[in-house]
Backbone and ligand atoms as CSV (ligand in chain L), in Angstrom:
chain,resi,resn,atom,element,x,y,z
A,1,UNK,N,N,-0.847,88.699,31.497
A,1,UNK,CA,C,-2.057,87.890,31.327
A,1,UNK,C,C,-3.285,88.705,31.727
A,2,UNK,N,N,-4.072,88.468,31.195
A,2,UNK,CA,C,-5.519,89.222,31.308
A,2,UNK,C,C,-6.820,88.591,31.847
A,3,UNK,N,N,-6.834,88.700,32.833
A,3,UNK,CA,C,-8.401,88.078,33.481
A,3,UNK,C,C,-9.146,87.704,32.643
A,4,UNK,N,N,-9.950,86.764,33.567
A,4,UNK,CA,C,-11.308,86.602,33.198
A,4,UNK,C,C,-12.435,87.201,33.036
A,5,UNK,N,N,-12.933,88.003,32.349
A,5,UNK,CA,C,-14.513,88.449,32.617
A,5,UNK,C,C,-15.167,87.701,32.792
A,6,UNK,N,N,-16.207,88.492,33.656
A,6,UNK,CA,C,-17.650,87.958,34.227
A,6,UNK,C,C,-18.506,87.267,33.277
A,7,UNK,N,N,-18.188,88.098,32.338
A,7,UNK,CA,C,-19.016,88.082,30.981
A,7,UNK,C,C,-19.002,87.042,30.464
A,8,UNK,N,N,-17.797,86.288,30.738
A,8,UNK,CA,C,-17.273,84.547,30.048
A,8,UNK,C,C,-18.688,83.941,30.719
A,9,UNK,N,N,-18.790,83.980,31.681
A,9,UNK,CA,C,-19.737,83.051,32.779
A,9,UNK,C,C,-21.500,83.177,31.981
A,10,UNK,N,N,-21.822,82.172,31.528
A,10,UNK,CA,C,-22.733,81.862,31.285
A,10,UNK,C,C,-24.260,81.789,32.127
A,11,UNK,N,N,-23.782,80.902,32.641
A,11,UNK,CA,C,-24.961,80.412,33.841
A,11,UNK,C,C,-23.734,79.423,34.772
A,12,UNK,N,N,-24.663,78.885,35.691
A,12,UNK,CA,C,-23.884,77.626,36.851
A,12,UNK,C,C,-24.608,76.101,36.632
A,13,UNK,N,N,-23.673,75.412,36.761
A,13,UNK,CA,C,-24.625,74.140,37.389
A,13,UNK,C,C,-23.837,73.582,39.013
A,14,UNK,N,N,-24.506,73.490,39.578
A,14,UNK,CA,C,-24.864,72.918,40.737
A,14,UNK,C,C,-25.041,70.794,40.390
A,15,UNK,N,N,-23.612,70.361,40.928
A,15,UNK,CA,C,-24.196,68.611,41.082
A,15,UNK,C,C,-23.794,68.061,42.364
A,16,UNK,N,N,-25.462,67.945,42.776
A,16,UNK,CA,C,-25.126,67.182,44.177
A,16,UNK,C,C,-25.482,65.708,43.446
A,17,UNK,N,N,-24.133,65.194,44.944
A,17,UNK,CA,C,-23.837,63.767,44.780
A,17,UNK,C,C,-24.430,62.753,45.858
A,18,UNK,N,N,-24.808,61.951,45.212
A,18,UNK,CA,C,-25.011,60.818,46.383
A,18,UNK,C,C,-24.713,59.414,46.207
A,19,UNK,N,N,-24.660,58.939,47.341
A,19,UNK,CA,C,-23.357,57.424,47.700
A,19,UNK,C,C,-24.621,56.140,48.292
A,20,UNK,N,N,-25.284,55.693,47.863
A,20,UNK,CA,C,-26.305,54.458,48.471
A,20,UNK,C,C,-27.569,55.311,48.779
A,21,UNK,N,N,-28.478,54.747,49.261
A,21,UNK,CA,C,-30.032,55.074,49.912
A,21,UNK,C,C,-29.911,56.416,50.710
A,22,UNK,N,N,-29.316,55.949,52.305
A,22,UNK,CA,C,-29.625,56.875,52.567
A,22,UNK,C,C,-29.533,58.446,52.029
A,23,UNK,N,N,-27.747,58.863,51.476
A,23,UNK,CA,C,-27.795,59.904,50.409
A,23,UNK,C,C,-28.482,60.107,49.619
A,24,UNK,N,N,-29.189,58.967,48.799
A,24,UNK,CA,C,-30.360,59.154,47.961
A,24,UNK,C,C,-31.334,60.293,48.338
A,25,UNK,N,N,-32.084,59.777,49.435
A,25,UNK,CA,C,-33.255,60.167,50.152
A,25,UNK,C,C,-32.851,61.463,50.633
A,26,UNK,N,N,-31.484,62.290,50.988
A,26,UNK,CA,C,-31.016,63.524,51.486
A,26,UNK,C,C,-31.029,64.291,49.914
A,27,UNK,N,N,-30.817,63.687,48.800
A,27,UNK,CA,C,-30.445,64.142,48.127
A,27,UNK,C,C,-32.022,64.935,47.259
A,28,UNK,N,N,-33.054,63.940,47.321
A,28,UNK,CA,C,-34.302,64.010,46.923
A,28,UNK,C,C,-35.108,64.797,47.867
A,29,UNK,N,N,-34.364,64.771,49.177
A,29,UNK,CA,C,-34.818,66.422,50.225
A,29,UNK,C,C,-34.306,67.571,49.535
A,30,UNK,N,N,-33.194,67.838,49.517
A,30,UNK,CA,C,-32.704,69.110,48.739
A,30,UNK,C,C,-33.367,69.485,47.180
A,31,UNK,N,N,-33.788,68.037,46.683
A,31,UNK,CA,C,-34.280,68.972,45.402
A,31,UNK,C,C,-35.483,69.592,45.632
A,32,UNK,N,N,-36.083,68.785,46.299
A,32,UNK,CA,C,-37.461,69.188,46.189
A,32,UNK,C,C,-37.657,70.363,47.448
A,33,UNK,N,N,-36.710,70.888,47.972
A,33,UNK,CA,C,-36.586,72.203,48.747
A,33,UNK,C,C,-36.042,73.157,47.992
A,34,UNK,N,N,-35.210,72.816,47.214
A,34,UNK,CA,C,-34.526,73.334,45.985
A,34,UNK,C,C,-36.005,74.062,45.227
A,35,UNK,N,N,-36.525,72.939,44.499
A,35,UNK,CA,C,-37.780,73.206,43.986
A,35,UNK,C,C,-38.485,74.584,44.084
A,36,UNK,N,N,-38.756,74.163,45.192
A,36,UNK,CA,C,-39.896,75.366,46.001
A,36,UNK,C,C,-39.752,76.802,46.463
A,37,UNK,N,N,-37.913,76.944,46.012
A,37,UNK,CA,C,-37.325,77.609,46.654
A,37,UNK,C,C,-36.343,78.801,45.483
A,38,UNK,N,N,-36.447,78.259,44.322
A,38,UNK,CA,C,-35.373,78.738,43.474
A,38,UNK,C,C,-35.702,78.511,42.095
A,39,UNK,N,N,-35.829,79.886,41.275
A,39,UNK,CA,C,-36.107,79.270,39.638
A,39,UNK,C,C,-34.935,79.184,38.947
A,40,UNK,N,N,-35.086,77.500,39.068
A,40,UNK,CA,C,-33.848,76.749,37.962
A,40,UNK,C,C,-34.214,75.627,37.403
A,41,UNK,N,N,-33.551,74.972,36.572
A,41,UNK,CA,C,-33.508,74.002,35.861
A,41,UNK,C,C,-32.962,72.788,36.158
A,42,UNK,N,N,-34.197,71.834,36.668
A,42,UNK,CA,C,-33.540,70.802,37.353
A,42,UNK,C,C,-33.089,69.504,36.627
A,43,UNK,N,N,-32.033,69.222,36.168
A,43,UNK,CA,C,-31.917,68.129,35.411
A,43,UNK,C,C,-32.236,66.652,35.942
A,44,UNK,N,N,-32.118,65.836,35.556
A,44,UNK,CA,C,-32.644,64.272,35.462
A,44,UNK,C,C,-31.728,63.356,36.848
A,45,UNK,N,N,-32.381,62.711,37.223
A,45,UNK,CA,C,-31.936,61.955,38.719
A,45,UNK,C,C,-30.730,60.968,37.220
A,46,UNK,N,N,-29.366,60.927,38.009
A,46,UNK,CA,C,-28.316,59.920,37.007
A,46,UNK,C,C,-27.860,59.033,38.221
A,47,UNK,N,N,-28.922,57.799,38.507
A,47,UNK,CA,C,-28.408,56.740,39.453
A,47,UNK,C,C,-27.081,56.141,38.873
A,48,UNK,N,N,-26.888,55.920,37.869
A,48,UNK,CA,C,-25.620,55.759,37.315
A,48,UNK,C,C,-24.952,56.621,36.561
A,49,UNK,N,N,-23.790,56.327,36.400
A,49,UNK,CA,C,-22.719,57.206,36.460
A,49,UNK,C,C,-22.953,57.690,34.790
A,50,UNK,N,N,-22.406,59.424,35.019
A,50,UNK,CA,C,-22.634,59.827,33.749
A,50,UNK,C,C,-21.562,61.040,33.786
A,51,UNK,N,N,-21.058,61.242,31.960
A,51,UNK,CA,C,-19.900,62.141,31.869
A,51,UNK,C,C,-18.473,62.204,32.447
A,52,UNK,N,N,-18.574,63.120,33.330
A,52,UNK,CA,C,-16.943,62.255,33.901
A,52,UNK,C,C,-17.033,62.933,35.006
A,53,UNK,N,N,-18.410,62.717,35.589
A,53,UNK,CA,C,-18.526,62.039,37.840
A,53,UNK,C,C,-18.718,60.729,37.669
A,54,UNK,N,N,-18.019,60.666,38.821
A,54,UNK,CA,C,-17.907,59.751,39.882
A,54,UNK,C,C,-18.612,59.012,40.688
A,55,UNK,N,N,-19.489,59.563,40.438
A,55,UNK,CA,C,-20.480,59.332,41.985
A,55,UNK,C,C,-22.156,59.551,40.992
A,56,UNK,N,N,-23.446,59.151,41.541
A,56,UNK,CA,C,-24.846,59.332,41.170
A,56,UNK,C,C,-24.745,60.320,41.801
A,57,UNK,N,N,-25.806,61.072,41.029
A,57,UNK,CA,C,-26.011,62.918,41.067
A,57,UNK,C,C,-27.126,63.308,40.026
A,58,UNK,N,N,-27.424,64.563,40.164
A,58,UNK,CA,C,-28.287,65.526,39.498
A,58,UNK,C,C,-27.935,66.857,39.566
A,59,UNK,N,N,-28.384,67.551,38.193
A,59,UNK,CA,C,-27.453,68.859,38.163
A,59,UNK,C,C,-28.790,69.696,38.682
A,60,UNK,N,N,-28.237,71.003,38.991
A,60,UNK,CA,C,-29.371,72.130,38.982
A,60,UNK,C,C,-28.308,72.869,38.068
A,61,UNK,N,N,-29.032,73.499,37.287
A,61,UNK,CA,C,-28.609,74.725,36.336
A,61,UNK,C,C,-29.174,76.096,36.787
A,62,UNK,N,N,-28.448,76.878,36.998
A,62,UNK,CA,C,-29.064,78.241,37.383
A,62,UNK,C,C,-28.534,79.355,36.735
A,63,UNK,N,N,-28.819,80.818,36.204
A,63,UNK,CA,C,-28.429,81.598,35.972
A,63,UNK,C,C,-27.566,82.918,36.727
A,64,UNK,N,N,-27.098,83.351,36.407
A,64,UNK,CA,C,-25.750,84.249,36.840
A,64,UNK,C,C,-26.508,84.853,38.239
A,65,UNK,N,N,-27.397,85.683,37.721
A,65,UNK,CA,C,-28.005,85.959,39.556
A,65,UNK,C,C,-28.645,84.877,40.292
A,66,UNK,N,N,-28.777,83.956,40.033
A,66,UNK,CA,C,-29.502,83.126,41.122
A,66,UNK,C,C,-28.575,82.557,42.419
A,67,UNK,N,N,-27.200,82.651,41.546
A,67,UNK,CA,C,-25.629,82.226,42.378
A,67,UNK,C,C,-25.764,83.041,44.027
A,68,UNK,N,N,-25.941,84.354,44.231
A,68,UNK,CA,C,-25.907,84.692,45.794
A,68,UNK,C,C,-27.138,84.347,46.503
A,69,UNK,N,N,-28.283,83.598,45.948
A,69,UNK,CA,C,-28.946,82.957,46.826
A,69,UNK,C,C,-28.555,81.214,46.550
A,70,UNK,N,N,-28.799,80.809,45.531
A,70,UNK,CA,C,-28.882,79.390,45.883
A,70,UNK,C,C,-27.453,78.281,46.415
A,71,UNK,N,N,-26.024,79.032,46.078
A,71,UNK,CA,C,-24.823,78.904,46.612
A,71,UNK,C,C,-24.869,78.757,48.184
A,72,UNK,N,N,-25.149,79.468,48.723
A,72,UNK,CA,C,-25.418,79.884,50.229
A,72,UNK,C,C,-26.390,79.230,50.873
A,73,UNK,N,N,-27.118,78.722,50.442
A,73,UNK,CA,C,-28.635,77.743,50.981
A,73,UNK,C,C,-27.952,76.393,50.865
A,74,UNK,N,N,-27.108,75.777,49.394
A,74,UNK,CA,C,-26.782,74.764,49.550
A,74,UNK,C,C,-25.675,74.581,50.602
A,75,UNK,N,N,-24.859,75.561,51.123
A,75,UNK,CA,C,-23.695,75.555,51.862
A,75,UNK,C,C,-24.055,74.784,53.240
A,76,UNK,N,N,-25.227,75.393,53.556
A,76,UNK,CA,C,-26.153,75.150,54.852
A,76,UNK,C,C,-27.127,74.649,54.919
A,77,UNK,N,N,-27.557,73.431,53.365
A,77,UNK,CA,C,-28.628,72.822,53.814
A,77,UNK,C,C,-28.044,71.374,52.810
A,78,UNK,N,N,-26.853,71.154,52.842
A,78,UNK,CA,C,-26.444,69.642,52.083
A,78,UNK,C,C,-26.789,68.563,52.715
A,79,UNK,N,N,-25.935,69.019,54.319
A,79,UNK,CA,C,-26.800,68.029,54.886
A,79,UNK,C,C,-25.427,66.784,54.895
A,80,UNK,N,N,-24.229,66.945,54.577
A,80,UNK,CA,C,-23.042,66.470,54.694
A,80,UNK,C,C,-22.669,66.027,52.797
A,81,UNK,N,N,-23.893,65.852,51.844
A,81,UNK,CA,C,-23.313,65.410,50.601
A,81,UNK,C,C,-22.110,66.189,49.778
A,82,UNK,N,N,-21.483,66.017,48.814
A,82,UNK,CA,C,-20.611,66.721,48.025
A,82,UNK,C,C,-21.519,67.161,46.897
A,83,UNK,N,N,-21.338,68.474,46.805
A,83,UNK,CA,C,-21.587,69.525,45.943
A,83,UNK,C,C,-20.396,70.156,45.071
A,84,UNK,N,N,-20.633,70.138,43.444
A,84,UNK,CA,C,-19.936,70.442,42.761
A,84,UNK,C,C,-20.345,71.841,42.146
A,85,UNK,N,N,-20.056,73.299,42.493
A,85,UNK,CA,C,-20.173,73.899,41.579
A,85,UNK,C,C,-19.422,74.467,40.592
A,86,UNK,N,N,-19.552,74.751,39.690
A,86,UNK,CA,C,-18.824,75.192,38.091
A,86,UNK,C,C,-19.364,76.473,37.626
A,87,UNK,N,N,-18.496,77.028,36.726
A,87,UNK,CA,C,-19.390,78.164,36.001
A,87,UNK,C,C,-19.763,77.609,34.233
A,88,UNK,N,N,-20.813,78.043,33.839
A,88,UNK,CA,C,-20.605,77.613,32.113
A,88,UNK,C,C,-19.772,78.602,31.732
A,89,UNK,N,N,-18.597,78.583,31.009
A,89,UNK,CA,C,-17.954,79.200,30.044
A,89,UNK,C,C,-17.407,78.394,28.682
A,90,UNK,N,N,-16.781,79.117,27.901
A,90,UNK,CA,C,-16.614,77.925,26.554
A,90,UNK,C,C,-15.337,77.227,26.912
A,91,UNK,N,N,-14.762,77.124,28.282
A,91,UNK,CA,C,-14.032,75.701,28.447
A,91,UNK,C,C,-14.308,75.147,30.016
A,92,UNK,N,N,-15.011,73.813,29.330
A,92,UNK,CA,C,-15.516,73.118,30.028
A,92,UNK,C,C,-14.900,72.010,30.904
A,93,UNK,N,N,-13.546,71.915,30.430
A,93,UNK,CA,C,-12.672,71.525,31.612
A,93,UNK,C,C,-11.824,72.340,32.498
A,94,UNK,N,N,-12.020,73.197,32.258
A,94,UNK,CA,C,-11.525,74.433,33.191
A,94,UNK,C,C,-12.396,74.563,33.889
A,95,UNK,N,N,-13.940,74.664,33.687
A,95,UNK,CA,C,-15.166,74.943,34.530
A,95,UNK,C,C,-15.256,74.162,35.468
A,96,UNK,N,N,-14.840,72.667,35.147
A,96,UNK,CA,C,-14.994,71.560,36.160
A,96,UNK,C,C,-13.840,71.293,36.642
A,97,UNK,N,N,-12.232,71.472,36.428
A,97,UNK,CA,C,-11.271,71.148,36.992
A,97,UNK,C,C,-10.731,72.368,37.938
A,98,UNK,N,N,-10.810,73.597,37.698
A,98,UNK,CA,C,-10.194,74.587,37.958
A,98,UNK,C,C,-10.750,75.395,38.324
A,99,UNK,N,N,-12.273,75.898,37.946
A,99,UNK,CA,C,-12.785,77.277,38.487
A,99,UNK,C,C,-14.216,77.162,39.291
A,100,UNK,N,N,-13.836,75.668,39.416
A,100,UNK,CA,C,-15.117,75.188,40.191
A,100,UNK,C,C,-14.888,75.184,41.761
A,101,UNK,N,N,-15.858,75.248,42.311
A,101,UNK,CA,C,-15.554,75.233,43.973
A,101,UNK,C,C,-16.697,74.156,44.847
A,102,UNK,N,N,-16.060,73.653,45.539
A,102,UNK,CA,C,-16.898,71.994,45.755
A,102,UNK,C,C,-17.402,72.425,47.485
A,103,UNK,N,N,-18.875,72.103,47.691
A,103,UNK,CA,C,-19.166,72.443,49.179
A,103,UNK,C,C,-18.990,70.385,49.492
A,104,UNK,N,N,-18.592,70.686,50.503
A,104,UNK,CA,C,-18.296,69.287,51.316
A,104,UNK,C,C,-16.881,68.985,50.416
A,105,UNK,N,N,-16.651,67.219,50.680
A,105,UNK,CA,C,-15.401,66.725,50.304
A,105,UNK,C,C,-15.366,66.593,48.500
A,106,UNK,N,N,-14.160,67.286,47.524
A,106,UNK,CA,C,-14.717,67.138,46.197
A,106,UNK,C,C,-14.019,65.493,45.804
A,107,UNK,N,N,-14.531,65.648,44.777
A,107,UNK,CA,C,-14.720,64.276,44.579
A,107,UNK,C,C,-14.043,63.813,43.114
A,108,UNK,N,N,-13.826,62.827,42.351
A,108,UNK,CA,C,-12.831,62.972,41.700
A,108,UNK,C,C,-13.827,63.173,40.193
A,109,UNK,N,N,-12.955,63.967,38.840
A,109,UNK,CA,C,-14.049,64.640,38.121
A,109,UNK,C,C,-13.062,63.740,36.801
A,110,UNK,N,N,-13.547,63.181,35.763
A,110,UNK,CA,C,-12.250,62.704,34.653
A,110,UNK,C,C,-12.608,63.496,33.596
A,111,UNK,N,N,-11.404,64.739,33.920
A,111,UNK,CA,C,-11.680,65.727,33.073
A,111,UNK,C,C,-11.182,65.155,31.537
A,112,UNK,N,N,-10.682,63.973,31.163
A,112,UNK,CA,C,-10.328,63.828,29.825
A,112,UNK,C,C,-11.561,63.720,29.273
A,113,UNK,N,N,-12.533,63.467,29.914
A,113,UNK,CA,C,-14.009,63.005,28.963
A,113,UNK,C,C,-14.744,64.870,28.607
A,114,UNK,N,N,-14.135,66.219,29.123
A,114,UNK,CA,C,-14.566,67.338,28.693
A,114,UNK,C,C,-13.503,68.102,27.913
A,115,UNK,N,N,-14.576,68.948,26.731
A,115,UNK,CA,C,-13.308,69.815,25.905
A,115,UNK,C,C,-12.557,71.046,26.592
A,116,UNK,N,N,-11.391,71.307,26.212
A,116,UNK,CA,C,-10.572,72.568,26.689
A,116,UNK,C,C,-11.378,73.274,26.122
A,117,UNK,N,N,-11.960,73.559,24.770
A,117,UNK,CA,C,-12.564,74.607,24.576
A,117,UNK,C,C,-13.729,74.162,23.671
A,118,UNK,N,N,-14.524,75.187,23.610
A,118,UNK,CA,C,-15.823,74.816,22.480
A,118,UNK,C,C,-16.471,75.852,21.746
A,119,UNK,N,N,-16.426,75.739,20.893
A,119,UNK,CA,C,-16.738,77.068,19.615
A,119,UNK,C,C,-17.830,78.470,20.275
A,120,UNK,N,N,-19.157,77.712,20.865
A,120,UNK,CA,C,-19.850,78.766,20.643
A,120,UNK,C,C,-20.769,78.153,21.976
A,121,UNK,N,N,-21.706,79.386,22.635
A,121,UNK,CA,C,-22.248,78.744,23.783
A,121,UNK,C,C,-23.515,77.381,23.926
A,122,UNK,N,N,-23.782,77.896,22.450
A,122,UNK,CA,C,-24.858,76.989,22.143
A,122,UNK,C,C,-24.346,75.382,22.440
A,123,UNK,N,N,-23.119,75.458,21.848
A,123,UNK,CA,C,-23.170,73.790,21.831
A,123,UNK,C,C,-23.112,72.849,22.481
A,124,UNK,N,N,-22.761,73.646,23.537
A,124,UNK,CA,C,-22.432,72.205,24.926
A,124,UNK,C,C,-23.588,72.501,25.853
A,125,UNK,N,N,-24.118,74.204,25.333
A,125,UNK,CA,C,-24.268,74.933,27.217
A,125,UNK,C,C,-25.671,75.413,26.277
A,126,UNK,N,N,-26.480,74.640,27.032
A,126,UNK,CA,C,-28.198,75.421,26.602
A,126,UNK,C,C,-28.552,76.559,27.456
A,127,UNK,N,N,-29.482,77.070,26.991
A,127,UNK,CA,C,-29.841,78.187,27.952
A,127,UNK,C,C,-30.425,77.672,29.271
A,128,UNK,N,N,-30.208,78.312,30.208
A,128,UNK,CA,C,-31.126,77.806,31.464
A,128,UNK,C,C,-33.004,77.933,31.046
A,129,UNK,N,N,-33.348,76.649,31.545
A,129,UNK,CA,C,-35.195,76.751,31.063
A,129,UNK,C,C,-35.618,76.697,32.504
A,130,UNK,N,N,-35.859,77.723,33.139
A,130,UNK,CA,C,-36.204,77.203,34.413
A,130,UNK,C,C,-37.704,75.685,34.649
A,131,UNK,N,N,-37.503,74.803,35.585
A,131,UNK,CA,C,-38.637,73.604,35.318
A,131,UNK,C,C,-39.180,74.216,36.627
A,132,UNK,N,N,-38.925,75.084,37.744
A,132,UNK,CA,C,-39.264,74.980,39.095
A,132,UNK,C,C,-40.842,76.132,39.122
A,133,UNK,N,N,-41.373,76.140,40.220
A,133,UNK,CA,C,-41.786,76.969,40.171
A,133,UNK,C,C,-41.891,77.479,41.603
A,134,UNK,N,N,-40.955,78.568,42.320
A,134,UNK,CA,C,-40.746,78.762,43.512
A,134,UNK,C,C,-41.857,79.335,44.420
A,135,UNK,N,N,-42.378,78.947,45.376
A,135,UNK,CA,C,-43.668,79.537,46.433
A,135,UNK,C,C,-42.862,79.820,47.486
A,136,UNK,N,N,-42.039,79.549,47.891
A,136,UNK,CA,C,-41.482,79.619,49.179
A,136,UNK,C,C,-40.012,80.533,49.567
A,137,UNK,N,N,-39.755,80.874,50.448
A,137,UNK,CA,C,-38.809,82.101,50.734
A,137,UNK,C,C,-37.789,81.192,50.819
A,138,UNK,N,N,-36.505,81.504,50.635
A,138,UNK,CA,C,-35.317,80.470,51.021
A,138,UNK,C,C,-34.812,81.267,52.486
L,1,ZN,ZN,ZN,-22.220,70.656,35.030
């Protein structure tokens, strides 16, 4: 069998989760430290449930180098929530069942709702657009 290349790896997304108010309000600290701190692509607050989590969340999308800083900041600044990270490659239940690595407790993912595989990167996996605009040192 033959490894994986690096090269498969697209970009990351990053989904922190949150469970009632108070997580809410921890969760809306991290973005907006996130924000200030990291050029990525912050996707849309999902108070209800979307795709196949479990739990209300918001993704950050980041690109291949942004991983040894913003990995490491979330490790030590969650703050106790569950963090899902994944890599984009063209199988997207592998990304989320298998080659993903979860900071805090992971949480349950229903991988039947993602494809084993998908033609081309375009179709599932957009490019990262960064929305942030970072001033601050992490
Ligand atoms: Zn994702």
């Amino acid at each position: 069998m033959q490894p994986h290349l690096l090269a498969e790896i697209d970009s990351y997304h990053a989904h922190v989760y949150f469970d009632g108010a108070a997580e809410r309000e921890t969760a809306a600290w991290i973005r907006e430290r996130v924000a200030e701190r990291f050029s990525v692509q912050l996707g849309r607050w999902h108070d209800a449930l979307v795709g196949p989590h479990s739990r209300p969340m918001y993704q950050i999308a980041f690109a291949v180098d942004v991983f040894p800083q913003i990995v490491p900041w979330l490790m030590i600044n969650r703050q106790g929530l569950s963090v899902l990270v994944h890599p984009n490659t063209l199988s997207p239940h592998d990304d989320h069942l298998v080659h993903a690595l979860w900071l805090g407790a992971a949480l349950a993912i229903n991988g039947a709702m993602l494809p084993r595989r998908i033609e081309t990167h375009d179709s599932l996996i957009d490019p990262i657009r960064p929305n942030t605009e970072p001033t601050l040192k992490a």
